[in-house]
N, C-alpha and C positions, 0 to 999 in steps of 0.2 A: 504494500500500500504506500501510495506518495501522498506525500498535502500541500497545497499551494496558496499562496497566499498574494490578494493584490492588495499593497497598503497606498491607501488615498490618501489625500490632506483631509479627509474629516473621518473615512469611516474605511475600514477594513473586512475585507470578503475574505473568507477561506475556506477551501473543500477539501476534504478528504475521497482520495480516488483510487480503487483498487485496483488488480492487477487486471482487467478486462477494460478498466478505463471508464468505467461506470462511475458518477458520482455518488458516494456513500455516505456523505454528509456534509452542510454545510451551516456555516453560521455569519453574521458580522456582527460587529462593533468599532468602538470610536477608538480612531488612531490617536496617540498623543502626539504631545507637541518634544520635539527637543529631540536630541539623537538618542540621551540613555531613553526617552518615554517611547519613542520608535521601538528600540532595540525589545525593550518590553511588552510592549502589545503583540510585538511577532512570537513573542514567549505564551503570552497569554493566550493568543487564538489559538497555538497550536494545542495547547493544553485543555482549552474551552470546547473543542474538537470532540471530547476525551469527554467530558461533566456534561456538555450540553446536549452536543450531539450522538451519543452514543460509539464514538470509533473508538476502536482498541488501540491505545496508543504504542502497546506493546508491537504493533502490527506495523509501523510509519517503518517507511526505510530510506527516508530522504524527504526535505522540504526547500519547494522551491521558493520564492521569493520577488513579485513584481515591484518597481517603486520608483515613483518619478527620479528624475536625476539623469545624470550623467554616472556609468560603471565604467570602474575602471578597469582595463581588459584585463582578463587572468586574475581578478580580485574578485573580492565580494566588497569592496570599498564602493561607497557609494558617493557622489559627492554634486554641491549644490542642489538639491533638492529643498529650492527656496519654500516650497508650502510644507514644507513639512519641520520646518526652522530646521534642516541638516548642513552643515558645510562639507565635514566630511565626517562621514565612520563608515567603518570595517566591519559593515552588517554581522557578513558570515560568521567573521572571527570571535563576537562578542554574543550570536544566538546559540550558534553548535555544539559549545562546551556543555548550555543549559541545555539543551535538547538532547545531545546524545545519538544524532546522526548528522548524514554530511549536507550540508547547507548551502545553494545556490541563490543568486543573486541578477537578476536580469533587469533593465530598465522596464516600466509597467508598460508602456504600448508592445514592444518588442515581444513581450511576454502576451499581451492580446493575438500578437501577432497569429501567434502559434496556436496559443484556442481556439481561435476563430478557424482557423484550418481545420482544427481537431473537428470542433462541432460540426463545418460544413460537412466534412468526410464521413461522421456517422450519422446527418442525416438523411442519409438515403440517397442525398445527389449524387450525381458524376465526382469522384475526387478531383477537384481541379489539379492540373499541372504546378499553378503557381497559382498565389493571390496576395495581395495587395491588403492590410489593412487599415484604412485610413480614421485615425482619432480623431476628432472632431468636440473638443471639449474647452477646456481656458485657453489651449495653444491649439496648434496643427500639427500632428508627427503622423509619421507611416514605419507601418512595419512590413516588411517582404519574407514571405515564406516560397520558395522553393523546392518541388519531391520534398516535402514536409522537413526540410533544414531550413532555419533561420538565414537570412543572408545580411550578414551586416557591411559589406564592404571593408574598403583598406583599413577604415578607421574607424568604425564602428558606425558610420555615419547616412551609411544608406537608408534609405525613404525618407528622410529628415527634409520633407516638400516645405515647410510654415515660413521659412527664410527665404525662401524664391519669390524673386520679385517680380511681379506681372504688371505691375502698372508702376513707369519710374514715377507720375504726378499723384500719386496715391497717398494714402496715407499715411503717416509715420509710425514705424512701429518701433516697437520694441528693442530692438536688433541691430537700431540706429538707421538702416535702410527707409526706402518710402515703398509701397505699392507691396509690400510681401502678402503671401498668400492668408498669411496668418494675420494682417492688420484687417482685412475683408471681412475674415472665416471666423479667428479665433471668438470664441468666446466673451473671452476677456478685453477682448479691442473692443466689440459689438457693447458692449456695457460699457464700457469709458466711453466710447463716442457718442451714445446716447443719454446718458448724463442723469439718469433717474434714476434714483431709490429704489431697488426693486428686488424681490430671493429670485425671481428667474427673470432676468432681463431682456434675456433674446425669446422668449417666450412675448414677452411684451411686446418689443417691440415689432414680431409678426399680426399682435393684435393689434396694431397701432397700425398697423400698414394697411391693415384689413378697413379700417374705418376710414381710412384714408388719409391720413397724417402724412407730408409729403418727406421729413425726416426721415421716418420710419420705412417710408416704401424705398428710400434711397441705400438704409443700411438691409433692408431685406435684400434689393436685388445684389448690392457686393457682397453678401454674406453667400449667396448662391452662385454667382462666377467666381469666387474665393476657392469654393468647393469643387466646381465641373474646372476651373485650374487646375488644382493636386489630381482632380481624377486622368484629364491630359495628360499631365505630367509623369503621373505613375505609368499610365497606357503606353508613353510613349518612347519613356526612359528603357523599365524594365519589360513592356510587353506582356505582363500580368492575365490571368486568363481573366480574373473577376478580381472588382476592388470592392472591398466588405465594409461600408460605413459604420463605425460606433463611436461611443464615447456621449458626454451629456448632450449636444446640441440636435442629436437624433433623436432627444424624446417627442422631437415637433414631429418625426413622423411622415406621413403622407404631404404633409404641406412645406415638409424642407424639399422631400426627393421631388415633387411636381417640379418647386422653382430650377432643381437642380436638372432636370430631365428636360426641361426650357432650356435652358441654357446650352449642353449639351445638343438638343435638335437645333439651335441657332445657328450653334459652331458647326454641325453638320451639313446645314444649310450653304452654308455658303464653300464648302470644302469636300469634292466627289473623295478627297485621300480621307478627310475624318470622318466622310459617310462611311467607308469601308472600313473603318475600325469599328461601328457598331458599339459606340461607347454606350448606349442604355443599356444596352442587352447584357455589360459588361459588370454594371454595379450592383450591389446586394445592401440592406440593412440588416445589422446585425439586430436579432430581436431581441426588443424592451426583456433586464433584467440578468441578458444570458451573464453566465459565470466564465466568459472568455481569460481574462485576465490572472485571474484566480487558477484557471484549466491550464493556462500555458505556461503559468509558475511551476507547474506540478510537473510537468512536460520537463520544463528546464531541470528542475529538482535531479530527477532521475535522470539525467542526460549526464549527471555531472557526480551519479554515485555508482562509483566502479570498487564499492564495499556489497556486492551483493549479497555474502554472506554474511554481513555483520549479525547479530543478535543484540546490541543491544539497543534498551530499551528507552524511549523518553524520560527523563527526570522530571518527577511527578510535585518537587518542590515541596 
């Protein structure tokens, strides 16, 4: 049995997943703030696993681990992982001792990346060759799976679309660039530029567009060529069979993909080369809730435990 864990800035997913790959349990709760309170929640879900959920902890033989940041290659070092107040720690090296198996550490999209393959492949569809999974939450990142291998590039930095700049008179993001795909798309730009008090912002401001507010209908439509951008780009970089939409800005649903599936037929419109790429037919939403992230930590976990005979068992504390 593996367990995987995706730690957000507010709340943490974890499953436990047996050897057929089935989920056997899962639970969440709220992430702390600070490295040592990180370090500890990844202790405590696993163990909460164990009291809440019913898994035999005596059973784990590896836990993976998602989480925003930057990982350092061949480490469990994690570092700026600004929502989660982390600069740097040594996930791996500060959970493992307490757990008691071998401990894996992957960036949290990266780690969707692979669940979302996982999911697609058992349910029932054609296993794609390759796919694309594009985050769509505070920032823009993408993860590229490959014959079910992560593909990170030279530097770890492949899919990393939110920095590509599509518009130089755009607007300024983050990154100190103008026009990136991620000052459109992200999240977190779409709420700063819109400038209202609000728990879901880009929720708002689709309802604001709706009534007609001419703000609103301006950051809806860059929040949707933001989007059918990284979709291009993915298509065109890596040739991806399917790019899997997730992450929070897909709770809109039916009324993100319309504007997005607009914009794509536009781009198609005037382009016989990007009608034959058949970019609609190319994108998928990830569905409301799925455990991708949490599923591809568990993935990594085991990718990286070549104790297969260990025995032993969680530290029950």
């Amino acid at each position: 049995m593996k367990v995987g864990l995706d730690v957000g800035g507010t709340k943490t997913d974890a499953v436990a997943v047996d050897d057929a790959g089935a989920i056997v349990g899962r639970l969440r709760m709220p992430t702390g703030w600070g490295p040592d309170a990180v370090g500890q929640t990844v202790v405590d879900a696993v163990r909460a696993l164990g009291t809440d959920a019913g898994v035999d902890l005596a059973a784990i033989r590896s836990v993976g681990v998602g989480i925003p940041g930057q990982i350092e290659p061949g480490t469990g070092r994690v570092v700026h992982a600004v929502n989660l107040g982390v600069e740097s720690l040594d996930l791996a090296a500060v959970v493992a001792p307490q757990l008691g198996v071998p401990v894996q550490v992957e960036n949290d999209v990266k780690a969707a990346a692979l669940g979302a393959h996982a999911l697609h492949t058992r349910s029932g569809a054609p296993a794609p060759g390759s796919m694309a999974y594009l985050n769509l939450g505070t920032g823009i990142a993408a993860g590229i799976v490959s014959d079910g291998v992560l593909w990170r590039g030279a530097r770890g930095t492949a899919g990393e679309v939110g920095h590509i700049s599509v518009d130089p008179n755009g607007p300024l993001c983050r990154c100190g660039q103008r026009g990136c795909i991620e000052s459109f798309a992200g999240g977190g730009a779409v709420a700063e530029r819109w400038g209202r008090r609000s728990a879901l912002p880009v929720r708002d401001v689709f309802d604001a567009a709706e009534a007609g507010d001419a703000d609103a209908q301006a950051l809806r439509t860059g929040l949707a060529r933001g989007v059918a951008a990284a979709i291009r780009v993915l298509v065109l970089t890596a040739d991806v069979d399917i790019v899997v939409l997730g992450g929070g800005v897909t709770a809109l649903g039916d009324r993100l993909m319309t504007d997005v599936a607009a914009e794509l037929a536009a781009s198609a419109e005037a382009s016989p080369f990007m009608r034959s790429l058949r970019l609609q037919e190319r994108v998928e939403l990830l569905p409301p809730g799925s455990p991708a992230a949490a599923l591809g930590a568990a993935i990594v976990g085991a990718q990286g435990d070549t104790t297969h005979d260990t025995e032993e068992a969680l530290v029950h504390g």
